[in-house]
C-alpha positions as CSV (number, residue, x, y, z in Angstrom):
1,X,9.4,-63.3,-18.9
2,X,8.1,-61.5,-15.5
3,X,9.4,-57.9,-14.8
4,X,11.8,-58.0,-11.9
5,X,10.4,-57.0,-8.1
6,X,11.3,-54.0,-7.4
7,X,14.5,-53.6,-4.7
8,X,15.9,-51.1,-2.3
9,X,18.9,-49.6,-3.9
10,X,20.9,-52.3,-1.7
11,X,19.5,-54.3,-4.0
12,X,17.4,-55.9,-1.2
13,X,13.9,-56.7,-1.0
14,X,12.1,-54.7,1.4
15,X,8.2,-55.2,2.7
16,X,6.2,-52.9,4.2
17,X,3.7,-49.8,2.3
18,X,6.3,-47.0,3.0
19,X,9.7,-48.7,1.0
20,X,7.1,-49.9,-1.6
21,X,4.9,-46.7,-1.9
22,X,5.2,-45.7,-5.8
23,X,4.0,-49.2,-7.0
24,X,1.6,-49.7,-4.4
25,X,0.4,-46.4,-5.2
26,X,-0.1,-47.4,-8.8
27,X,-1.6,-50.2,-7.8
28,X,-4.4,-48.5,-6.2
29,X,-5.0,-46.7,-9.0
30,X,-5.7,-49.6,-10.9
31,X,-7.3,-51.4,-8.7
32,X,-9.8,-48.3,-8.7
33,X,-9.9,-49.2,-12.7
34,X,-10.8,-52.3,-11.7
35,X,-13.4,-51.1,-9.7
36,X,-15.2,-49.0,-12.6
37,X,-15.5,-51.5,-14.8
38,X,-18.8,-53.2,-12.4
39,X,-19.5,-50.0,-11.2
40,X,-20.4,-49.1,-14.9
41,X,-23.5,-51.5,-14.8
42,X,-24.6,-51.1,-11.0
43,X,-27.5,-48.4,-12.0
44,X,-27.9,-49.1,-16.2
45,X,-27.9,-52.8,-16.4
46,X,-31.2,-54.3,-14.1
47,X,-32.9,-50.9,-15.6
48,X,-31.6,-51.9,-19.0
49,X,-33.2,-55.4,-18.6
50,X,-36.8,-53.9,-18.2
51,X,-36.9,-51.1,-20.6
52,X,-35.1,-52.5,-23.7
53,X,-35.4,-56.3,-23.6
54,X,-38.6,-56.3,-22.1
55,X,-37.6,-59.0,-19.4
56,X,-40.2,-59.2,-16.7
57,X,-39.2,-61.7,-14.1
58,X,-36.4,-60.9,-11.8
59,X,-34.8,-64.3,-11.8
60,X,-34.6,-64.1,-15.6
61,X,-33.3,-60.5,-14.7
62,X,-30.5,-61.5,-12.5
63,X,-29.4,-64.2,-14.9
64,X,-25.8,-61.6,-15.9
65,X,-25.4,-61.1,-11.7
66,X,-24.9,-65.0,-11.8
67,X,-22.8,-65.8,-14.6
68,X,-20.7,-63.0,-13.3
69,X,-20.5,-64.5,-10.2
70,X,-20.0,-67.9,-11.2
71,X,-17.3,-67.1,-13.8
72,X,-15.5,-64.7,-11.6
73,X,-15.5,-67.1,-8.2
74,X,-13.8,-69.5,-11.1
75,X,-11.4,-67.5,-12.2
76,X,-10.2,-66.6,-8.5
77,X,-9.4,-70.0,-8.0
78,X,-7.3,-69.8,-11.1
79,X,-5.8,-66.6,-10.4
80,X,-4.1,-67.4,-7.6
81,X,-2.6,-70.8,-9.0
82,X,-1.5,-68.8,-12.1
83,X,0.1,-66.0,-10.3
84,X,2.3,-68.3,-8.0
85,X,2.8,-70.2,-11.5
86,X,3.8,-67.4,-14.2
87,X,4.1,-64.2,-12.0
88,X,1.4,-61.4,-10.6
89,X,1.7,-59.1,-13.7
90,X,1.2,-61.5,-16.7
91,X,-2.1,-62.2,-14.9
92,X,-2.7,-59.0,-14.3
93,X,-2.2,-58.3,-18.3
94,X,-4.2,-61.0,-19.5
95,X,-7.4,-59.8,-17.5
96,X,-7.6,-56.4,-18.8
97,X,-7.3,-57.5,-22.5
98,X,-10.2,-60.3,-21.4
99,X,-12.1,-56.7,-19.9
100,X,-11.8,-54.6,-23.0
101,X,-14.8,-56.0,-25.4
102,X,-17.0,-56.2,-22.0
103,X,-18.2,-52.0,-22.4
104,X,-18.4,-52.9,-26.6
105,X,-20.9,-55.5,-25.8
106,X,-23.4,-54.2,-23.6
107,X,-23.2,-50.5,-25.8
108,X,-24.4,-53.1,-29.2
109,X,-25.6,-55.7,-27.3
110,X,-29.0,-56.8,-30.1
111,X,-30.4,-59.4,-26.8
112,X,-30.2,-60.0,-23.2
113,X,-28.3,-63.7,-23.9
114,X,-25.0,-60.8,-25.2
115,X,-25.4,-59.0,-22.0
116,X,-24.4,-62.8,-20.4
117,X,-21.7,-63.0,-22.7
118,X,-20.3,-59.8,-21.7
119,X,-20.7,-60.5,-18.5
120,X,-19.0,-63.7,-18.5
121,X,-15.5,-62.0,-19.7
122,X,-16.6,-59.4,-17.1
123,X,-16.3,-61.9,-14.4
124,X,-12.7,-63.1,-16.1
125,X,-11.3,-59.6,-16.0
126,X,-12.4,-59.2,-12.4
127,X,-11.2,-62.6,-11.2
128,X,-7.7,-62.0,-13.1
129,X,-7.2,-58.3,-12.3
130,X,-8.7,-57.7,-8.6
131,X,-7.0,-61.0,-7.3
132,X,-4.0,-60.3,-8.4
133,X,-4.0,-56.6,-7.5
134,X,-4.9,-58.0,-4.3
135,X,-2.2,-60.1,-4.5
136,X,0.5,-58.0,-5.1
137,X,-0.1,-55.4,-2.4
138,X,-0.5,-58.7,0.2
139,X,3.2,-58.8,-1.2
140,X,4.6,-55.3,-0.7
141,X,3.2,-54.7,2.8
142,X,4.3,-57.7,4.6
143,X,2.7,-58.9,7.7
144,X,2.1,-55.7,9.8
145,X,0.3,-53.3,7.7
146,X,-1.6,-56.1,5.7
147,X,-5.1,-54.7,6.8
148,X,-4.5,-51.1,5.9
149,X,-3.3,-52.6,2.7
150,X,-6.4,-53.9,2.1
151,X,-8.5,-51.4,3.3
152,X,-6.5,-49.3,1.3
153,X,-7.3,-51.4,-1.9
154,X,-10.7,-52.1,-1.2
155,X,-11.6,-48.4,-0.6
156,X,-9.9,-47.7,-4.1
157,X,-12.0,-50.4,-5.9
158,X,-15.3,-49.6,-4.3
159,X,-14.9,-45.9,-4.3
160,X,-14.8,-46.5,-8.4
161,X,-18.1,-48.5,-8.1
162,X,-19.7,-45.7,-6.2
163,X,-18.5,-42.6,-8.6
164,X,-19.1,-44.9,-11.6
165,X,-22.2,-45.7,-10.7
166,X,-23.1,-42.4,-9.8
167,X,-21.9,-41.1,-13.3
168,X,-23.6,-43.3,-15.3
169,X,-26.5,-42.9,-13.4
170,X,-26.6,-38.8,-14.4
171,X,-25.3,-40.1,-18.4
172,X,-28.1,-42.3,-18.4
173,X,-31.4,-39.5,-17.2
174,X,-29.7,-36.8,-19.7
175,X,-28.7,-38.9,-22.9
176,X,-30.5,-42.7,-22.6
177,X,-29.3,-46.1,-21.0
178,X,-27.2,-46.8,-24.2
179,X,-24.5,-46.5,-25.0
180,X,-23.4,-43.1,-23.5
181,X,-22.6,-44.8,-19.9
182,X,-20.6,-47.7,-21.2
183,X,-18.0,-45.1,-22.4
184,X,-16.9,-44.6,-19.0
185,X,-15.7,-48.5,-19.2
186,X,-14.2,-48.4,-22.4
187,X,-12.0,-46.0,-21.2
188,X,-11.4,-47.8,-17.8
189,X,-10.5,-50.9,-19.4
190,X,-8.1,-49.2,-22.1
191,X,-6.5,-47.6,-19.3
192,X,-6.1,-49.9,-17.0
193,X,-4.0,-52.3,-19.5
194,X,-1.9,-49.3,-20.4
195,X,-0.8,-48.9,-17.0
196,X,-0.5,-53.0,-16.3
197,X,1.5,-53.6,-18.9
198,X,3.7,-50.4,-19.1
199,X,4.3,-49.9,-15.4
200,X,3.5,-52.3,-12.9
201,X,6.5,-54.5,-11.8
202,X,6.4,-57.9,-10.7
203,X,5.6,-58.8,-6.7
204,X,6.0,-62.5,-6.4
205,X,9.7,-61.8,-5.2
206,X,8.7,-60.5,-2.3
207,X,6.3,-63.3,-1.3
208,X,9.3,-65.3,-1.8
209,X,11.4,-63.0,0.8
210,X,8.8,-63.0,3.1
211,X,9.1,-66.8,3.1
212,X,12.2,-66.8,3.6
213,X,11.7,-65.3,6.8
214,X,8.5,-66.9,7.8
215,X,8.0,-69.3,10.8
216,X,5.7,-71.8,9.8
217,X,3.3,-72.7,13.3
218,X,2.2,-76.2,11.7
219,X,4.4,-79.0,10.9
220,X,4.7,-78.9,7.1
221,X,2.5,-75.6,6.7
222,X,5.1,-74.4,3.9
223,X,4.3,-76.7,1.3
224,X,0.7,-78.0,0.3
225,X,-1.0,-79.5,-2.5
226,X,-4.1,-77.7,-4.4
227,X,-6.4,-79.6,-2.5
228,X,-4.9,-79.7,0.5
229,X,-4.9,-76.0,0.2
230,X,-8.3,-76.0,-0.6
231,X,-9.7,-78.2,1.7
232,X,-8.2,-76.2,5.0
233,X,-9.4,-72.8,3.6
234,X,-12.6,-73.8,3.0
235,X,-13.6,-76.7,5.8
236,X,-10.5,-77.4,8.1
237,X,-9.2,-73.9,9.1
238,X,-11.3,-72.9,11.7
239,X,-10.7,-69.1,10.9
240,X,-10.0,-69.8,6.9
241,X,-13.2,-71.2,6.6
242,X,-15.2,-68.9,8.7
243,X,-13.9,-65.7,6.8
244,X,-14.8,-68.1,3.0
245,X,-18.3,-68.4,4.2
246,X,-18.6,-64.7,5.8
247,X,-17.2,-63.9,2.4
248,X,-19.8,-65.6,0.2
249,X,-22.4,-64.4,2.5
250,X,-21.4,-60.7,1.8
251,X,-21.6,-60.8,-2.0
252,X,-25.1,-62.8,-1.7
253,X,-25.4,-59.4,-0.1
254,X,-24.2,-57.3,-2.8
255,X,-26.0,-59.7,-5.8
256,X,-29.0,-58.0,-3.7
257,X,-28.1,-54.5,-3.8
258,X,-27.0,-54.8,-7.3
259,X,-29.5,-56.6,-9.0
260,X,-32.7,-56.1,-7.0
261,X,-32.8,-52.6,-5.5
262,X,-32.4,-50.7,-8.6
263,X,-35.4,-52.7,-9.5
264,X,-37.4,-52.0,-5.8
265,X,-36.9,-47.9,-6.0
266,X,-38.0,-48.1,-9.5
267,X,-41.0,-49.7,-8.4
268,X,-41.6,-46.9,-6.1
269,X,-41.4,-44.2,-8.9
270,X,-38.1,-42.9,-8.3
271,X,-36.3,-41.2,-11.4
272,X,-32.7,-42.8,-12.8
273,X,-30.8,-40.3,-11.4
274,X,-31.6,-40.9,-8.2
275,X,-31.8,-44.7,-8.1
276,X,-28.1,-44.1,-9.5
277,X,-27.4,-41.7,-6.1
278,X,-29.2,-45.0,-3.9
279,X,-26.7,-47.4,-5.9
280,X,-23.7,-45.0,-4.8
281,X,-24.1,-44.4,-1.5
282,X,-23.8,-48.0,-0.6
283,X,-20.1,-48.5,-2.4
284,X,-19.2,-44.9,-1.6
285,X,-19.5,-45.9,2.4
286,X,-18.2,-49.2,1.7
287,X,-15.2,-47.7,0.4
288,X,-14.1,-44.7,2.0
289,X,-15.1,-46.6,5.1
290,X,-12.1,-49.3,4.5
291,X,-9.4,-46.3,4.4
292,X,-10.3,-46.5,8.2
293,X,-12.0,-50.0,9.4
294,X,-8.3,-52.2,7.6
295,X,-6.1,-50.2,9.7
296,X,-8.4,-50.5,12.5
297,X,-8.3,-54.2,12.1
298,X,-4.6,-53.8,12.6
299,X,-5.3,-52.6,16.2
300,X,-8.1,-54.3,17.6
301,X,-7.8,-57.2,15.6
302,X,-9.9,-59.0,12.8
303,X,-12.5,-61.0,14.2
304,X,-14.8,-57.9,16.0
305,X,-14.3,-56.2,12.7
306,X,-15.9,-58.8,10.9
307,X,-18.7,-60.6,13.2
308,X,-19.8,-56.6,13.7
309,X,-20.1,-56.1,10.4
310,X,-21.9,-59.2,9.3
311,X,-24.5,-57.9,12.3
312,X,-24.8,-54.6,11.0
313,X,-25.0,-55.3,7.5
314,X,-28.2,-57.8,8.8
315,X,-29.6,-55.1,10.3
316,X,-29.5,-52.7,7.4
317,X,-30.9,-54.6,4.6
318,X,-34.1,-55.6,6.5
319,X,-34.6,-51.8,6.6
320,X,-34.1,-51.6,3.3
321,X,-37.2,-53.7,3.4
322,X,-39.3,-52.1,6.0
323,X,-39.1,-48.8,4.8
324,X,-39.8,-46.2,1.7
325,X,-38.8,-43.3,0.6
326,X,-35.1,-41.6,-0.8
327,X,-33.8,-40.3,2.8
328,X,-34.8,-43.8,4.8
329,X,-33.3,-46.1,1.7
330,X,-30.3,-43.3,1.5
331,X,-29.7,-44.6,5.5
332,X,-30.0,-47.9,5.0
333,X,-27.9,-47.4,2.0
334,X,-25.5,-46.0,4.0
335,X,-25.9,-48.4,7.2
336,X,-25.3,-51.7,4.4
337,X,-21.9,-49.9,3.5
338,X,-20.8,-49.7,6.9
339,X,-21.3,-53.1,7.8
340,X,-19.5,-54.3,4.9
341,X,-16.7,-51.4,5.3
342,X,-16.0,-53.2,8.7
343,X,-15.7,-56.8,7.2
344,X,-14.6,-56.7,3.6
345,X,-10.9,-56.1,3.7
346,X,-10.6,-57.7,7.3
347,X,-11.4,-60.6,5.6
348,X,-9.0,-60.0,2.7
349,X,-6.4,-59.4,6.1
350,X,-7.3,-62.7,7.8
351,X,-6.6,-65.1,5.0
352,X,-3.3,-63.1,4.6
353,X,-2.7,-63.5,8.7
354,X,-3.3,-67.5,8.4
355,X,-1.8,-69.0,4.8
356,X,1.8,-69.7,4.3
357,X,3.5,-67.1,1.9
358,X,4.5,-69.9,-0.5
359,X,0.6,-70.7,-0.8
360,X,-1.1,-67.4,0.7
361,X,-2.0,-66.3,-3.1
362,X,-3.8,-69.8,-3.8
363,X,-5.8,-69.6,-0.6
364,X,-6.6,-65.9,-1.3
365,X,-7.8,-67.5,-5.2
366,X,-9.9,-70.2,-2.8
367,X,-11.3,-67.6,-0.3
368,X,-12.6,-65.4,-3.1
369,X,-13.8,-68.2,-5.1
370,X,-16.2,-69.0,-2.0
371,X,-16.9,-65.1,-1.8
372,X,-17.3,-64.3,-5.5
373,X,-20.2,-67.5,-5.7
374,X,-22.1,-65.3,-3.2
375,X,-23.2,-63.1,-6.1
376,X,-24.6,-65.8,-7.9
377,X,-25.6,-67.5,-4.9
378,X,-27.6,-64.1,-4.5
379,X,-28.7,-63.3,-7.7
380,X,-30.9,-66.4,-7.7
381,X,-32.0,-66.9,-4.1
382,X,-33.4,-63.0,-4.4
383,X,-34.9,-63.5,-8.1
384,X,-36.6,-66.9,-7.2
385,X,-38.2,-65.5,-3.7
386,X,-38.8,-62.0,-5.5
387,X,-40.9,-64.2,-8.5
388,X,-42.1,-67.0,-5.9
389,X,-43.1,-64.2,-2.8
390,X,-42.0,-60.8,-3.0
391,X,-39.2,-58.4,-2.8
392,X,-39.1,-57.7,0.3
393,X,-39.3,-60.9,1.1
394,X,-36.2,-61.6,-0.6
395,X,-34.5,-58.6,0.9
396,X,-35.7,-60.4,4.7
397,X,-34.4,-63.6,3.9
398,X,-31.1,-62.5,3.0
399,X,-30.8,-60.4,5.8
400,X,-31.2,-63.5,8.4
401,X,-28.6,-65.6,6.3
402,X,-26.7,-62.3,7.2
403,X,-27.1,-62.6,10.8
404,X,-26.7,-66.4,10.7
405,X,-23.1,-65.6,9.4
406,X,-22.2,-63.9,12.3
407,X,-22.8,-66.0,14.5
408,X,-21.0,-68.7,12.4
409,X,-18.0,-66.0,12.7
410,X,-18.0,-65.6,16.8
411,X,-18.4,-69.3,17.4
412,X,-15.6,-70.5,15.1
413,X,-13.5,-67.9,13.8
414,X,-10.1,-67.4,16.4
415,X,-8.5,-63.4,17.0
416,X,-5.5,-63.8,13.7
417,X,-3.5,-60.8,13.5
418,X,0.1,-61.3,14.5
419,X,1.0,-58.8,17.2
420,X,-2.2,-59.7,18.7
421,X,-3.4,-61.7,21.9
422,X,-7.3,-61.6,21.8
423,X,-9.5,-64.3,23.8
424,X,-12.1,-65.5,21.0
């Protein structure tokens, strides 16, 4: 049995950030949990692959980026059927006991086919707890607020990548890759299900309310099918499926950053400790960046928030490539988390703007299905052009697939938030 929503003391349901601020402020806190538990591997893990298991080629390298990717775009899809099915929190539950032996198996992993395993239930807990954290703060802020909601989630989850990464980056140049900077996500993951299970109270009552109240603008828009579902958020929609492939494109973008720069500053000499500064700064923008760019997205609207990023994102990752040195990658670095600041929780914002209440948290599961296969999309596009050419060729040909996006986004995509009038 689901914990009841939480009510007004009327008794009422109320939406919006403000009536709803102590559990969407817990919330936060665990989405930033949730955050720590991939920012624990963005500086160890393709480092790990090189100096203890000896692997040489980067597609063979960027195998755990794909069956994280994979797995988690899966479980997405699952999440949000689930959640509309049993309730936000029992999901919520079930993918931080899935995320606890994730930190226990890369510290003892003996070879590189346990760091796949562990990152197979890494992609489980992420696809459980992020879409349903998600989820539930979609429900508590209603329609007005919904993209400083997400920015203020995003920003939460991503500024845990960028301190974790950060940490384990100084853990890992004083006392060794293992297991010293898995601790961090032990504790993460521990935490994180004490706080789920303990204290977070059930959304989906709201979603419900907010139903209630909803004017549908398509003939039967309330009640859809799976595939139906399906089906207009990734190919019908015009802006559904322009913000699922903007989405995928993104992660391809961030299987990059995670799995082959580590690997391209090493190559240039640079010590751990400062590969793990290069791996923060890109997350650290990224998220503090969406405590601004979702509210903004509230004011100006969704789609120059997201066919601006996808340019500037384009532009800074073929830098990455064109240039050398700490201070000129520590720009680009910075430059990549801007772009993606701009488009990440706008996206998360548009699917909320378009999708019926009664099926918003199954196209939300759909949306970051298509944007969680970007990372394995990524993962081996960049290893097979890194082995095949070079990588910086890789890092080039991503950044046009970038660029290609946003075009895709200004041709197709139509102006969603509410309030707003906006010629497309």
């Amino acid at each position: 049995m689901t914990t009841p929503d939480r009510t007004n003391r009327n008794g009422r349901i109320t939406l919006g950030v403000k009536p709803n601020l102590a559990q969407f402020s817990l919330l936060v806190g665990v989405s930033a949990l949730v955050g720590g538990m991939v920012g624990q591997e963005r500086t160890v893990l393709p480092l790990l692959a090189e100096e203890e298991f000896g692997l040489t080629a980067l597609t063979a390298t960027l195998t755990f980026i794909a069956a994280f990717g994979v797995v988690k775009a899966a479980t997405n899809f699952f999440a949000g059927t689930l959640s509309d099915r049993y309730g936000r929190k029992p999901v919520l539950v079930a993918g931080w006991l899935v995320g606890i032996p994730v930190p226990l198996l890369l510290i003892w992993a003996p070879t590189w086919g346990w760091v796949i395993v562990a990152n197979v239930l890494l992609g489980i807990n992420q696809g459980l707890t992020w879409s349903t954290t998600v989820i539930m703060k979609i429900d508590l802020a209603g329609p007005e607020r919904r993209g400083f909601a997400m920015g203020i989630n995003e920003a939460a989850g991503y500024g845990a990548v960028a301190v974790t990464a950060l940490l384990t980056g100084a853990i890992a140049e004083r006392w060794g890759l293992r297991p010293e900077p898995f601790l961090l996500g032990l504790a993460y993951a521990g935490l994180g299900l004490g706080l789920s299970a303990l204290f977070v109270k059930e959304t989906h009552g709201h979603a419900q309310h907010e139903a209630s109240e909803h004017v549908s603008k398509q003939p039967r828009n309330d009640r859809l099918t799976n595939s139906e579902i399906f089906t207009l958020t990734s190919f019908r929609e015009k802006a559904l499926s322009a913000a699922s492939q903007a989405g995928l494109v993104n992660n391809l973008n961030d299987g990059l950053a995670w799995g082959l720069f580590p690997i391209f500053f090493a190559n240039d000499g640079m010590s751990v400790s400062r590969i793990g500064i290069l791996a923060a700064i890109y997350p650290a923008v990224w998220g503090l960046g969406q405590l601004y760019t979702g509210g903004l997205s509230d004011r100006v609207g969704r789609k120059p928030l997201i066919a601006g990023g996808m340019f500037t994102q384009a532009a800074a990752i073929a830098w990455m490539a064109a240039v050398t040195g700490f201070w000129p990658w520590a720009f680009g670095a910075a430059a990549l988390g801007a772009g993606t600041a701009m488009v990440y929780p706008t996206l998360l914002a548009t699917i909320g703007d378009v999708a019926h209440p009664n099926w918003r948290a199954r196209a939300v599961g759909i949306y970051r299905l298509w944007r969680d296969a970007g990372f394995a999309v990524g993962a081996l596009l960049a290893g097979v052009l890194a082995d095949l050419i070079s990588i910086e060729a890789a890092i080039y040909t991503v950044a046009a697939l970038t660029a290609v996006s946003g075009l895709i986004v200004i041709v197709r995509m139509y102006e969603t938030h509410p309030t707003r009038d906006i010629a497309t």
